[in-house]
N, C-alpha and C positions, 0 to 999 in steps of 0.2 A: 416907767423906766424898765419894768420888768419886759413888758411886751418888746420893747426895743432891744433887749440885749438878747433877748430868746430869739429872734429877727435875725441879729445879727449873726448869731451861731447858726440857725440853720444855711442863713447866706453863706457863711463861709464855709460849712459841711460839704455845701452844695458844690459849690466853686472849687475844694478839692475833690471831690468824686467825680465831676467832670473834667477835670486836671488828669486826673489819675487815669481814666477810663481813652483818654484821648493821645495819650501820649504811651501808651501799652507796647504800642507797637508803629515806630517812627517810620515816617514817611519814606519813602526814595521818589526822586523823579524820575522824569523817563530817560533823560540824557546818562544819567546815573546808570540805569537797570537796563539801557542797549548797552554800556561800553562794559558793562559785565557781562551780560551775554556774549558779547562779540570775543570776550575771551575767555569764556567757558567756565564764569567764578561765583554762576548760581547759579540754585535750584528754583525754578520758580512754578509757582502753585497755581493753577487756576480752581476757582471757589465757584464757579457761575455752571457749574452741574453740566453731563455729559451732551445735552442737545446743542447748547451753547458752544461748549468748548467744540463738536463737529462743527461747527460754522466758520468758528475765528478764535482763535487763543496768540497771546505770545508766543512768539517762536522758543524752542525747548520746553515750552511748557507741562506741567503732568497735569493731566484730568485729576483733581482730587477726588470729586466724587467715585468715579471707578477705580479710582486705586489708595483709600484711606485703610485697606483692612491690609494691606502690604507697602506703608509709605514707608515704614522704620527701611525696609528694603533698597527701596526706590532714593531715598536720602543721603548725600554724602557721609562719612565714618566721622569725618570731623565736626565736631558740634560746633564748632565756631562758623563754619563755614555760612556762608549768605544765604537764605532762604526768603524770597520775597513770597507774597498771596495777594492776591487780586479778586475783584469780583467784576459786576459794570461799570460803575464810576463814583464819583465820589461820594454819592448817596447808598451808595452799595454795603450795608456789614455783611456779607456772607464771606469775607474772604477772614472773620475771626475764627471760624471751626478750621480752619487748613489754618492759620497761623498759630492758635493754641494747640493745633494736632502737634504740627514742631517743636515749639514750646514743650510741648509735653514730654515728645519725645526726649531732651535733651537740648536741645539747638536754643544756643544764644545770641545770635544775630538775626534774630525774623526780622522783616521790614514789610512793609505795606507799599504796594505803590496804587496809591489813592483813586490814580484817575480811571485804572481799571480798563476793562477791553476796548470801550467806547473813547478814553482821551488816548490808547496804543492807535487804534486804528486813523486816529485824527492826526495824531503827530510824528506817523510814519507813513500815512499814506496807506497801510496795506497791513491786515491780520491773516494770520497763515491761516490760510485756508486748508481744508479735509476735502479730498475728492471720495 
């Protein structure tokens, strides 16, 4: 009985640590995160480092990696304000160091949009490209 109930407690340790860890920082989708772009009501973060983001990033997007030692700057005054991060897709965690940077910073609305460069590109057709 011992065995079982000690089972059962790490089972459910577990099951909230990955609760906890998943839900950090909520989702947006894409429909969601163009119709704020399209009216200028986020900041959004690329996490997939500077070769990447030269290729294709979300439109208004900041390179986080070239610009994490001056983001406080780069970041709207109001901490409420939307801040999404992204990395490639939905297998991607790099976009938790630019969501925790904000976090850190102050900002209480971070969001995640999961599908990352790879489902922008698919469900728009087209990543702004760097000439």
């Amino acid at each position: 009985m011992k065995k079982i109930t000690t089972f059962l407690a790490a089972l459910a340790f577990a099951s909230f640590a990955a609760a906890v860890t998943a839900g950090e920082f909520p989702d947006i989708s894409y429909q969601e995160l163009k119709t704020a772009i399209d009216a200028g009501k986020v900041t959004v973060l690329d996490a997939n480092g500077s070769e990447s983001f030269g290729k294709s990033h979300i439109p208004t997007a900041i390179d986080f990696k070239a610009n994490k030692d001056k983001l406080a700057d780069l970041l709207p005054k109001d901490k409420k304000a939307l801040v999404v991060a992204y990395c490639a897709n939905p297998k991607c965690s790099a976009y938790q160091s630019a969501a925790k940077a904000a976090q850190g910073l102050g900002y209480k609305n971070v969001k995640h949009f999961s599908a990352g460069i790879q489902g922008w590109d698919k469900a728009s057709g087209k990543g702004e490209k760097v000439e």
